[in-house]
N, C-alpha and C positions, 0 to 999 in steps of 0.2 A: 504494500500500500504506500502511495507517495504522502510524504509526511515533511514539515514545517520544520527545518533545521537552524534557524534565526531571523530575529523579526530585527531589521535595522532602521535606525532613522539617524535625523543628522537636521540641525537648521541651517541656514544659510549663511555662508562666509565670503568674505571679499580674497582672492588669491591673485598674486603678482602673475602676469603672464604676458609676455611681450614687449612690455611697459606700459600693460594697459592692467586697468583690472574690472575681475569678470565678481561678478555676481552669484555665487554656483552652491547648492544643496546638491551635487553629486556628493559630494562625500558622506559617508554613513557606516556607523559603528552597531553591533550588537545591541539587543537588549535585554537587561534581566529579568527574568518572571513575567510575569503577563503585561500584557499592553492593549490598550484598545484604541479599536477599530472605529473611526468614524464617517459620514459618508463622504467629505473629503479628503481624509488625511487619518497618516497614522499619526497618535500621539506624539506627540515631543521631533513630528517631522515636517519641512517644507521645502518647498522649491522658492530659486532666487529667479523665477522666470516662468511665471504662469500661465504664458503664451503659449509657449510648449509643453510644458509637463505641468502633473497637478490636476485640482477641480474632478468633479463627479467623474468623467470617463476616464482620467486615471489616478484613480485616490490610489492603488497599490500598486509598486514595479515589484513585476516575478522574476527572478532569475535560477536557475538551475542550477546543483551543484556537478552535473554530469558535462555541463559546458566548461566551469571553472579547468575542470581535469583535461576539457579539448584543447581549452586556452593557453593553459600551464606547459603543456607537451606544445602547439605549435608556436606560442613566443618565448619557450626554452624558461620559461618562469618557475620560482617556487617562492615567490613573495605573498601568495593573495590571502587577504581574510576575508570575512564575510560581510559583504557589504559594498565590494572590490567595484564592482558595475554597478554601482548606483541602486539597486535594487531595497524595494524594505522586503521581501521577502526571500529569500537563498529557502530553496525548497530541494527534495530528494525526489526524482520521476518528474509529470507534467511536462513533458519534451515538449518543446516547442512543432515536430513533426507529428504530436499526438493529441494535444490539444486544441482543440477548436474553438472560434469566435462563438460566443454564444455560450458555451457552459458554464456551468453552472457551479459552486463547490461550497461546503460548508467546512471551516477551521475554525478549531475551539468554537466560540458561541457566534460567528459571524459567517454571515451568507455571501458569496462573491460570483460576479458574473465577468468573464474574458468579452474584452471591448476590442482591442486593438493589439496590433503589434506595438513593438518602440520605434519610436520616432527617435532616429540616433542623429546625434548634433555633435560640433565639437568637444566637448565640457568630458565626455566619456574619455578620451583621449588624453585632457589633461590628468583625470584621476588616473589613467593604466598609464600615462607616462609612454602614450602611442598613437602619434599623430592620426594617420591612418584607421584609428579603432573602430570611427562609425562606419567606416568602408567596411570593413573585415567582417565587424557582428551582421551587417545587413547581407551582403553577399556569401556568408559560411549559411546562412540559412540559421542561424543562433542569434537574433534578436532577444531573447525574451517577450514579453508584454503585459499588458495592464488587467487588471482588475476595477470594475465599478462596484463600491459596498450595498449591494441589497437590506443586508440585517446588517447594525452595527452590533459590536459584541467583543469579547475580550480574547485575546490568542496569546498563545508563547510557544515559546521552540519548543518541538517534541510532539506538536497537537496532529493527529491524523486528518490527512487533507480527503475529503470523501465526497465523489462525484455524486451531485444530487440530480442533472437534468442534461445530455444532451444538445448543443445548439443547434439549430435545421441546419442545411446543405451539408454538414461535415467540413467545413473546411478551416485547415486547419491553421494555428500562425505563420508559419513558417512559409504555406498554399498563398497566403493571402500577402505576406512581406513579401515573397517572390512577385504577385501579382502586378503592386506597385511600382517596385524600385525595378526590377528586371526588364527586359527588354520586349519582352512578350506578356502581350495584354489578352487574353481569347476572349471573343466576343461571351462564348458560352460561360466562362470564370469571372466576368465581368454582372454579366445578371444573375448569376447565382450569390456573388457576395453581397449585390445589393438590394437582397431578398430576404438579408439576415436583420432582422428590427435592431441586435444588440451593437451592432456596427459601430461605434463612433461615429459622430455628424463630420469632424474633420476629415477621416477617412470616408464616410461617403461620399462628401461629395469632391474629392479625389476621383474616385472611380466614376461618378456622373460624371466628369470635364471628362475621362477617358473614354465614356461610353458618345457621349454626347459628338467628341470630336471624332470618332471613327463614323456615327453618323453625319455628320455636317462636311468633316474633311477627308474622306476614304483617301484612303493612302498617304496622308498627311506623316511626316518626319517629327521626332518628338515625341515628351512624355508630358501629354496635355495633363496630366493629372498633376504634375510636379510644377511647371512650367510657370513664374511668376506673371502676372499681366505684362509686365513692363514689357516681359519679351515674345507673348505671346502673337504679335502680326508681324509678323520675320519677310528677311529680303533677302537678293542674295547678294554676297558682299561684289563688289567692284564699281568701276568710276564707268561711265559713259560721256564722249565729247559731244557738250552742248555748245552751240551757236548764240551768240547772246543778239536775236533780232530786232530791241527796242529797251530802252530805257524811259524813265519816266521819274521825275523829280515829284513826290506825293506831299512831302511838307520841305519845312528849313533844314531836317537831317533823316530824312527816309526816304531811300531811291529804288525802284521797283526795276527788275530785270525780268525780260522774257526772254527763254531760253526751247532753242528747238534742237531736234538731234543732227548731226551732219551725216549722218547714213541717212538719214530719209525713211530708216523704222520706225514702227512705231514706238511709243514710249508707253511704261507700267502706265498703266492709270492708278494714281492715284486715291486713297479713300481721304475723303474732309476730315484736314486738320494733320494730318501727316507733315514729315519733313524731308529735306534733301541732305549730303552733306558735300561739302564742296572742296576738293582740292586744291590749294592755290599757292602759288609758287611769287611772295609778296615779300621775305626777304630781301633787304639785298645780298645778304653771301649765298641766297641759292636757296634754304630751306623753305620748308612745305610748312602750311596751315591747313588745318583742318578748321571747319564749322558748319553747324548746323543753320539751316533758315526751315524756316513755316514756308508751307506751299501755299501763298495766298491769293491765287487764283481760281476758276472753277474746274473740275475734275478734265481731264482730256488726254488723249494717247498722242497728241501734235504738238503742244508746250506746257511749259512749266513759266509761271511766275513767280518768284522769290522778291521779297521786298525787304531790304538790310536799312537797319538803322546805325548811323556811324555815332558810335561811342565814344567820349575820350579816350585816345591811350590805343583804341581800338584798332589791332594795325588790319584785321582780313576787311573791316568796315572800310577802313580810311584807305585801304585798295581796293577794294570793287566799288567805294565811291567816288573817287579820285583818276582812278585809273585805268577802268574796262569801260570800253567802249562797244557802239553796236561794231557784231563783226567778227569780236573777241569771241575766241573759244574757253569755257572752262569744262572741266572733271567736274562730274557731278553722281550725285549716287541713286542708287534704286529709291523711291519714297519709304518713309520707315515711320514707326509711329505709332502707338497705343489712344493716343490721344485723339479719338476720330467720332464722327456723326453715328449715332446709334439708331438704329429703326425703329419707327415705334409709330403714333398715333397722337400721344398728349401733346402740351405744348414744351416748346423748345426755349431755352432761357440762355441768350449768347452774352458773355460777361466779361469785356476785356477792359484794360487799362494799355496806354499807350502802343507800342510798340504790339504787345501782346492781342491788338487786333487781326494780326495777320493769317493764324488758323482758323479763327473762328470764323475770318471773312469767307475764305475757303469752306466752311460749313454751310454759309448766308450762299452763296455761290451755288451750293450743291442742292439748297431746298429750294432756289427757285427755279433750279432748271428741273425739277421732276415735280414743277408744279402744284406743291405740296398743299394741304388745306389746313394744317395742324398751324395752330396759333405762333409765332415767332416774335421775341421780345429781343432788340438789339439794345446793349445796356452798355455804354461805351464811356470809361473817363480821360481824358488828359488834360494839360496844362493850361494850355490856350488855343486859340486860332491857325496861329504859325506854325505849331508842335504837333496840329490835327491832320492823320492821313485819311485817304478815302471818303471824305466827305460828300461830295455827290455820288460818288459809286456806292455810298450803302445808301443812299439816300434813294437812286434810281429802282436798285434791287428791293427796298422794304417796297418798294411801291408797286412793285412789280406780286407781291404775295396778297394772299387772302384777306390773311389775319396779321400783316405786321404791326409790330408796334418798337415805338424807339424813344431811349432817351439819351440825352448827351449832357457830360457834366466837364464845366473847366476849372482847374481846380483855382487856377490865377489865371482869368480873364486880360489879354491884353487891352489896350488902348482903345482898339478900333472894333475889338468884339463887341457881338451884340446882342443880348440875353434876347430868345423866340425868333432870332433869324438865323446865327451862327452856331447857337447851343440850347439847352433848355432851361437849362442850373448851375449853380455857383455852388462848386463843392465835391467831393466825390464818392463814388458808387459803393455802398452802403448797404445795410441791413434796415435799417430805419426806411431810407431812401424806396427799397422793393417794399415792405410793407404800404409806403403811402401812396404806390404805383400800384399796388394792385396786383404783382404780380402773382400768379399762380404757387401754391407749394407742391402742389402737383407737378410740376415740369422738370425735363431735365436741364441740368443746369452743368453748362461746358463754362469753365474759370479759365483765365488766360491773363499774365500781368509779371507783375514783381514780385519777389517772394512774400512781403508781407501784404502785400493786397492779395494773393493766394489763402498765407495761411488766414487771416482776418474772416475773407468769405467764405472760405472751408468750412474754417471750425461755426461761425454763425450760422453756415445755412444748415448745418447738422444740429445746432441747438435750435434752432426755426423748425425742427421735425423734416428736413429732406431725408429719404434713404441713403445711405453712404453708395448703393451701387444707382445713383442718379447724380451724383454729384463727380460732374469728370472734370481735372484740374490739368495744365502743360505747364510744365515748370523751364524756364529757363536756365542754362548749367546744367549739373549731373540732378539726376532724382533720388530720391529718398533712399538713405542707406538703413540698411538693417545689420548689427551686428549684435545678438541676442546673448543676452547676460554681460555685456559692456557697460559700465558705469562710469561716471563722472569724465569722459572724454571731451574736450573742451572743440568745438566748432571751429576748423580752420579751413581759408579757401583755399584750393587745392593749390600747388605749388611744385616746382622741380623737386625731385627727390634729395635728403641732405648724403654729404658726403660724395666722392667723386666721381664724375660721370665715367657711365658706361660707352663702352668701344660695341657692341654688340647693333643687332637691328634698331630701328627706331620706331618707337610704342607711343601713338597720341590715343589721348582720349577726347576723342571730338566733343562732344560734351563740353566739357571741361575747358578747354581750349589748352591741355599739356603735351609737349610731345620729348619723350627723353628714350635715351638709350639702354638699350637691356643690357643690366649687369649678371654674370650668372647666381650673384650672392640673392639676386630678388627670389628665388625659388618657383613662383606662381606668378603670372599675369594678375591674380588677386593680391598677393604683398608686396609688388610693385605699384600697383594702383594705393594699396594702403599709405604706401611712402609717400605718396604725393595727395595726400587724403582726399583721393576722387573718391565722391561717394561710392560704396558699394554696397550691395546686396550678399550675406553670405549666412549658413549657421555651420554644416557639417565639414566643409572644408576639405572633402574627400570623393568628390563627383557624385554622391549620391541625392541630397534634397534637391538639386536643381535652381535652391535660392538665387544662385549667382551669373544664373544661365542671362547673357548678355550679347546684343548684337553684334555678330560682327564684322563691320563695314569694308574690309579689305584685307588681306593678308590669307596666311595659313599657321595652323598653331599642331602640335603634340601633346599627347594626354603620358603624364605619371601620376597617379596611377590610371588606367581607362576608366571611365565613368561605366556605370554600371548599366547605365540606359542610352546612348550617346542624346547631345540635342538635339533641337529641329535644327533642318539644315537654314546655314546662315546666320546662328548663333553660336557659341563658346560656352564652359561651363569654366570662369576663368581661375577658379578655386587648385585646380588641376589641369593647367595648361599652360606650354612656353610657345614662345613665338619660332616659326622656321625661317620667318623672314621680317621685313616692316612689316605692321600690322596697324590697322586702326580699331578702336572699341568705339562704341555706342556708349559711351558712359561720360 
């Protein structure tokens, strides 16, 4: 009979690591005598990161002590005790090849139901002192996994663990972590696991995004189930020569370029709100810039419009301002971009600030030419007059819809502006402001601007009751890093990496606007970006979550160690990947 050989816990501690410090309840020690069982948590234990671990679906990690003895033989170890993998339970039997999602157990006085496998992140790694470890448990098919507490009740080492109920399909953790992380998804192992009520909601709908994307995208490359948003509308990396056939000066520092290809193919069409990124050779000793522009023109397979605003300082601005002409050819890239027009019905809420009108115009573009009837609210601020682009162009196009409606706000009015001819208000685009417009809380609402008129209408229009999956924001620079159980890390803009440049290829993050040379000390495309604190996306660090799966715009890279699912194509997973050549990222 499998039986309870130590109950551990552990609260959360801060540990040095990198010169960063992490946040981590991995560690965990024995307990004496009984302990109870609550429905989320064992006594006297917690997690430093209850985005991942922790809460109802998994109040208890199980681990094996049959695995401890796999582990020990293949990392040559005789250090572990119990509690080594983070686990509060170290049990005798319960194979993860034998156990299924859905049973049921009762120990000592408390009832437990199997939710999930583990969701292995870096943190495991740091406790086994092995970088690699969430690679290893996920791919040996030795995850462990969690427990939801049905009966709370008291347990301690020694208690007989005794199957009380069967879960439907049979399948088993090990059936079910292969399902996810592996390479192979069957349609038929796909609806049977989500047929099982005890699932985890995170692991559901995991496997919805997989079920979903094999119907929506047959033959689609990729593990939609892993797959962050950020990178989920992929392209394929390289430049194509455009013809730059018209310029057009739109205010006092925003010049608009149409660009068509010199094959005379056609061109991607584009989805509203997408970006390009542009090659440019604006040095003078020769080097390359990368940057992103908004496509802010209307969808089409014959040009692309790009509209650049020259910044101080700003040297790819103050060359394609200054210094392309019609005529000029530039490198430009496939369209890329999460940030795009959603299909739908309701009304549509376009929300820009300055510069940051340019995708969303490309959205206003896109609903009048499929002649839409869904209501459409242009909500536009900048400075003045002089600093305003497109002003009869959205002015033509609202006119052109059903249901437009528009308003424009300056925030400092010049001289000659003129409040109900040039603009509508004095002041800028608000929460107060929509409330006394009327607009709908129903609608979706596309954000575009500066980071803090970003974060400002984000976080407001989620206290105003909008759905978070209605609220779609483009952030100018890198997007949102994630690096899970990180604390106190102080915000820096990205920057050359310190200490002495590399002899190696040359690694920009278009994003960003950085481009340096690969040293081999950087390890990963991910701790090379670290050094130059481009934001990133990452948790396990070993090709497995897919967290850091990012686009990639040009180049080719090599996997140490292989991911265990590879990306979609056109993306990286840069956690585990070096450059074979120059390379550009999406970040």
């Amino acid at each position: 009979m499998a039986r309870l050989l130590s109950v551990n816990v552990g609260l959360p501690r801060d540990i040095e690591w990198r010169g960063r410090t992490v946040h981590t309840g991995i560690w965990k020690a024995p307990v004496q005598g009984p302990c109870r069982v609550r429905r989320l948590n064992v006594d006297g234990d917690g997690q430093g990161d209850l985005g991942g671990h922790g809460g109802e679906q998994r109040a208890v990690f199980v681990y094996q002590i049959d695995s401890y003895r796999y582990w020990q033989e293949r990392l040559g170890r005789g250090d572990f005790v119990h509690g080594q993998f983070g686990e509060n339970f170290t049990v005798e039997g319960m194979a993860d090849d034998e156990v299924c999602i859905g049973d049921r157990y009762r120990i000592g006085a408390a009832l437990f139901e199997v939710t999930q496998p583990r969701t292995t992140c870096y943190r495991v790694g740091l406790r086994m002192d092995e970088p690699q470890m969430a690679a290893l448990l996920t791919s040996s098919g030795r995850p462990g996994f969690y427990l939801r507490v049905l009966e709370e009740g008291e347990v301690a080492a020694g208690d007989p663990i005794v199957a009380i109920e069967k879960g439907p399909e049979r399948m088993t953790v090990a059936m079910v972590n292969g399902l996810l992380y592996s390479n192979r998804h069957p349609r038929e192992l796909l609806e049977r696991v989500l047929r099982i009520a005890a699932l985890s909601p995170g692991w559901r709908r995991s496997f919805e995004a997989l079920a979903r994307s094999q119907d929506e995208h047959p033959g689609a490359t990729g593990n939609a189930g892993l797959m962050p948003a950020a990178a989920a509308r992929t392209a394929m990396p390289g430049f194509r020569s455009l013809r730059v056939v018209h310029t057009e000066r739109e205010c006092a520092d925003v010049v608009s370029f149409a660009l068509r290809p010199t094959d005379g193919k056609p061109l991607t069409v584009p989805v509203a709100g997408q970006f390009v990124v542009l090659r440019l050779r604006a040095q003078e000793d020769g080097s390359v810039l990368f940057r992103s522009y908004s496509l802010s023109g209307p969808p089409s397979d014959q040009q692309y419009r790009i509209s650049v605003k020259l910044e101080p300082g700003g040297a790819a601005g103050r060359h394609l301002t200054g210094s392309v002409r019609e005529g000029d050819v530039l490198d430009v890239s496939e369209p890329r971009g999460n940030f795009t027009l959603q299909p739908g019905e309701g009304p549509v809420v376009l929300l820009s600030a300055g510069i940051g009108a340019t995708p969303v115009l490309a959205m206003l573009h896109a609903l009048v030419a499929e002649a839409t009837l869904r209501e459409v609210w242009w909500l536009h601020g900048t400075r003045d007059g002089p600093s305003r682009s497109f002003a009869v162009e959205t002015r033509q196009l609202l006119g052109r819809l059903a249901h437009g409606r528009s308003q424009v706000w300056y925030s400092r009015p010049a001289e000659g502006d003129q409040q109900g001819r040039d603009y509508d208000a004095t002041g800028r685009v608000g929460l107060e402001a929509l409330e006394r417009l009327g607009v709908p809380h129903e609608g979706d609402f596309y954000v575009c601007g500066p980071p803090p008129f970003l974060a400002e209408l984000s976080k407001g229009l989620a206290a105003w009751g909008v759905a978070a999956n209605r609220i779609h924001s483009e952030v100018f620079g890198g997007g949102p890093a994630l690096a899970p159980g990180v604390v106190g890390a102080a915000f820096q803009a990205p920057h050359p990496p310190p200490g002495a440049a590399g002899t190696g290829p040359m690694i920009s993050f278009a994003r960003s606007g950085i481009a340096t040379r690969w040293r081999p000390a950087d390890g990963s495309l991910l701790e090379l970006a670290e050094a130059c604190d481009v934001p990133v996306r990452w948790s396990c660090r070993s090709g497995v979550c897919h967290n850091c799966e990012s686009g990639l715009v040009s180049g080719a890279v090599s996997y140490e160690p292989e991911p265990l699912d590879p990306p979609a194509r056109g993306n990286v997973l840069i956690c585990c990947c070096r450059p074979l050549g120059d390379v550009v990222l999406d970040l």
